[in-house]
N, C-alpha and C positions, 0 to 999 in steps of 0.2 A: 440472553440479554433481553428479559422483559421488562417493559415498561407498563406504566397503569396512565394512557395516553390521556383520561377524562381529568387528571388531577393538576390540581396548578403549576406544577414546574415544567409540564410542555407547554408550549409557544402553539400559536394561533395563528394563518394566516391572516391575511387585509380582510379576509371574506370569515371571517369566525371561527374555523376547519380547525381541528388537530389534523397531525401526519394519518391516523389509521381512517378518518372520514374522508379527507384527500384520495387515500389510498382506495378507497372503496369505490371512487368515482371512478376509477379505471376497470372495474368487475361490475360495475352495478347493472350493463345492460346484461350484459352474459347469464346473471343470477338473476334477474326481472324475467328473463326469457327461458329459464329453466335449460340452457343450454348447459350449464355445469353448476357442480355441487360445490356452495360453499366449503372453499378448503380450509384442513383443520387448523392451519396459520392463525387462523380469525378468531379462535378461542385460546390457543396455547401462547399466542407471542403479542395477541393485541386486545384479549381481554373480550373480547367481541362475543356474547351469548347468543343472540340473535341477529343473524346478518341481515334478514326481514328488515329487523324493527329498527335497523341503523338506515337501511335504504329509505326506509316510508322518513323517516325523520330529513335524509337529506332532500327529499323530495316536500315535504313540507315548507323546506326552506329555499326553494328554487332551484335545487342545485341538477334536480332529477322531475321527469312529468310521469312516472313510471313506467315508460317502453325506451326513450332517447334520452342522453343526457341534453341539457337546457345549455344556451350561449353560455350562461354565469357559470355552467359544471364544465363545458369545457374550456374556459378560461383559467377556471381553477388548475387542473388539471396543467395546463401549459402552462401557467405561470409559474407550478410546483412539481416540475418534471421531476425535481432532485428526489421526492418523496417515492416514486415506486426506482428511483438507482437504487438508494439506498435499501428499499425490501427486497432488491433484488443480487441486492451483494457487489454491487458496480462501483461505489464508491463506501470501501470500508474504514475509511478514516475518520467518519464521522458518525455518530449516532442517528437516528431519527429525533431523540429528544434534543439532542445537542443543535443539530441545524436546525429546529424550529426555535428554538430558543433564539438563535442568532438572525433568525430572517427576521422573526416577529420585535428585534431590539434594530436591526436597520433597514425600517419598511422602502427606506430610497434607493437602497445600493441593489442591485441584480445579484442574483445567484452567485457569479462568477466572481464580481468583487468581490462579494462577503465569503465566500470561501479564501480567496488571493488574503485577504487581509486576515484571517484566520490562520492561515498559514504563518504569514511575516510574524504575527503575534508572539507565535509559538515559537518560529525560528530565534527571534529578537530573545525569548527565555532561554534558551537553550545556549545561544551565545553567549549570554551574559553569567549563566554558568560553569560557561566552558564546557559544556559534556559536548566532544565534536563528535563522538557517534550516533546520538538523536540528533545534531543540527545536521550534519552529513544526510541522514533519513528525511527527516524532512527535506530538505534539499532537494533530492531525490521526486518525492510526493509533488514537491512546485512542480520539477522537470516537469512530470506525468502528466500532470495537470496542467501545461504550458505547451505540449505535446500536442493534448485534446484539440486547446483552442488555437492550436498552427502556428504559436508564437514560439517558430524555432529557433529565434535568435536570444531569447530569454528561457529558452531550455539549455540550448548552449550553454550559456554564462554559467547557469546551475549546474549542468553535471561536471563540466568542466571544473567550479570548484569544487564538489562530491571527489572526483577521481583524485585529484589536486591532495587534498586532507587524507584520500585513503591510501596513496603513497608516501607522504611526509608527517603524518599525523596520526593515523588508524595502524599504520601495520606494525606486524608484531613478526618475527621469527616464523611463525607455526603460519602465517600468512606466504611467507616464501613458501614455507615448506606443502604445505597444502596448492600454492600459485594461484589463490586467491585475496590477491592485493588492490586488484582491480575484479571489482563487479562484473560478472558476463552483461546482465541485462544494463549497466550504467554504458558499456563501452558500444553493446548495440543501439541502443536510443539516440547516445553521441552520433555514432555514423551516420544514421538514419536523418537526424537533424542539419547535420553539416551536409549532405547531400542533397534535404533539401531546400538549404540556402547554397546551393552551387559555393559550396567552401573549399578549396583544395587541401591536400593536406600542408603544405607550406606554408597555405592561407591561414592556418588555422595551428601551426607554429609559433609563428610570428603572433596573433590573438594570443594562447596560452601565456608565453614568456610577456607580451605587455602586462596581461594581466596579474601576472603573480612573482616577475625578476624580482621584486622588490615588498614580499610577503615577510613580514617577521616570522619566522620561522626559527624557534630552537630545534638541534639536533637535525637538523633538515637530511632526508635519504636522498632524495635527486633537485638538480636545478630546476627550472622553470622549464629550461628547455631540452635537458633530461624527459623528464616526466610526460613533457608534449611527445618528445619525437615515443614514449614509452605507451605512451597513449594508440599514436598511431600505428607505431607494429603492432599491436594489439588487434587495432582494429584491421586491420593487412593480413592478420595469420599469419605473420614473418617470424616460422618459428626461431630461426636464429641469431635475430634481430631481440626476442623479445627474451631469450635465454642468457641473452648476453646483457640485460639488463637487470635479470633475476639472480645474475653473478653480484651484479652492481649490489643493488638491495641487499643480498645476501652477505657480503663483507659492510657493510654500512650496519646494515644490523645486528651482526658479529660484535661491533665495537662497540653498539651503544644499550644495547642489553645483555652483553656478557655477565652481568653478575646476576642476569635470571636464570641462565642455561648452561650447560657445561661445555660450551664453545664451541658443538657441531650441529649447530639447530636442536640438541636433542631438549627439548623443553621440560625445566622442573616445577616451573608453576602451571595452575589447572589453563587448558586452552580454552575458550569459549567455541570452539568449532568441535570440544570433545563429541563424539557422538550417543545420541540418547539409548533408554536399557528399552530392549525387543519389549521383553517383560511389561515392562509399565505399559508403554505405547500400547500394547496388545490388549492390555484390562482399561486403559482408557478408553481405547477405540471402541470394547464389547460392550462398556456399561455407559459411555458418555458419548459413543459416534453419535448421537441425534445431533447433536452441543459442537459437531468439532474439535472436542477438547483433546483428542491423538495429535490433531493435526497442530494446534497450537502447542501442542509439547511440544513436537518434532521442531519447531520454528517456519510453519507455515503457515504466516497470519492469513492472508487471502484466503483460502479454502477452508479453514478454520471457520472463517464469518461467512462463507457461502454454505461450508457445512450446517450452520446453526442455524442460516434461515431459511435451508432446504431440508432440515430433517434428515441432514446427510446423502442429499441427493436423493432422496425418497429412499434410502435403507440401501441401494444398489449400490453408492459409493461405501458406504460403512462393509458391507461383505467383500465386497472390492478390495480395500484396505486391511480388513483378518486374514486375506488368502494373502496377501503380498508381505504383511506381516511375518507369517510363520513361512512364506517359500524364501524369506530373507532379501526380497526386493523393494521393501519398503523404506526408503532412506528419507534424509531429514533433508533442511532447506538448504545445506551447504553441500549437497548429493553425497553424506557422507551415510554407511548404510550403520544401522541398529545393531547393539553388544549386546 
């Protein structure tokens, strides 16, 4: 994912900056000081010939006096923390060109809103198409992002309805049969959140069924208050509590996709959790692990985009991943392992 950051369709901050001059405010005393070498990032992903002659330029321009960064560089700097997340793989949602675009179109809003309202955007398309497995994702991304800023009673609300849709909405047959109906990391974040708004689980019963008894739902797999109390064995490891629910699902599903499957879970259309071929993964990992591009086969966006702007972890994750490859321990995002 390169971009050519000097051209017009990247965004500017308040102070003049593209992301990759931002970025350099964070290295520039390091490299003034000959404490470390320009890394090769600075040519291969941001176009950057000589990291010199971009430093002497941002010192021209106040940003640098060449030994210390200047008030105005590290204002910069603070005001555009989001610039080295993002080179650093911390927040993969967003491009570098994308969030300047967006900061430099609403210089009043903060960071936090204009990402929040970036989100709603996207959720609000996604709704409107009905696709509830990118609105369920996004969903999800609020959570995380609601998480960060401690607003756990608006993370609540969100996965809350994520889990909600991927019991009554998302699952499928091959979901029972796999026992992934519910997200492991959606049901840990829920806990995590409800404990710390001091929620009990009854508390938080009673919340679920307000919020959703009364959910148009076609074909609906559990009630309101199904799904809650399904919710919370879940999060309890109450294995017999939550087996006795996977019964539930599993006849609810039985009758409302019987003419997919031949009525023992055995599934005749393709699953999306089918698992990826060794083969491939293995020649993508050899010739494209700089890129991450194994790791996004497999469905592992995260490390994918950390692969790519770490050069695969500087080549150590990329060997890493040939040896797990061929000892057959290398599985995809749903821990299902390679054919």
């Amino acid at each position: 994912m390169y971009y050519d950051y000097n051209a017009d369709f990247c965004g500017k901050s308040s102070n003049g900056l593209k992301p990759h001059e931002i970025l350099m405010l964070s290295y520039a005393e390091k490299y003034a000081a000959k404490k470390a070498e320009p890394a090769v990032f600075w040519k291969n992903q941001y176009k950057v010939d000589n990291v010199y002659t971009l430093i002497n330029s941002l010192t021209a321009r106040g940003f640098f006096d060449g030994v210390h960064l200047t008030e105005l560089g590290k204002q910069e700097i603070e005001k555009n923390s989001w610039v080295l997340e993002i080179h650093r793989g911390r927040m993969t949602d967003f491009s570098l060109v994308e969030m300047s675009r967006l900061v430099e179109q609403n210089p009043h809003l903060s960071i936090d809103d204009i990402i929040w309202n970036e989100y709603s955007n996207r959720l609000q398309k996604e709704k409107n198409k009905q696709n509830w497995q990118r609105y369920c994702y996004i969903k999800s991304l609020m959570a995380n992002f609601a998480v960060k800023q401690r607003r756990y009673d608006v993370a609540i609300e969100a996965l809350s309805e994520v889990c909600y849709y991927n019991i009554n909405v998302l699952v499928r047959p091959w979901d029972v049969e796999n026992r992934t109906v519910l997200l492991t990391d959606d049901v840990e974040k829920l806990e995590q959140c409800l404990y710390a708004e001091h929620i009990s689980d009854e508390e938080f019963i009673e919340y679920f069924v307000s919020q959703f008894s009364e959910a148009d739902m076609h074909d609906r797999i559990l009630t309101a208050r199904g799904a809650a109390e399904f919710i919370v064995a879940s999060m309890r490891n109450d294995s017999n509590r939550v087996d006795e629910f996977f019964s539930l699902i599993s006849q609810k599903c039985n009758e409302i996709y019987k003419h997919e499957y031949d009525g023992t879970i055995n599934i005749k259309i393709d699953s999306p959790y089918k698992s990826r071929n060794k083969v491939a993964a293995f020649l993508l990992c050899f010739f494209f692990g700089f890129f991450g591009v194994h790791r996004f086969y497999v469905g592992k966006i995260g490390t994918g985009f950390l692969y790519m702007f770490s050069f695969g972890v500087f080549g150590l994750g990329i060997l890493i991943d040939l040896i797990m490859i061929v000892m057959g321990s290398f599985k995809d995002s749903n821990g299902q392992a390679l054919i």
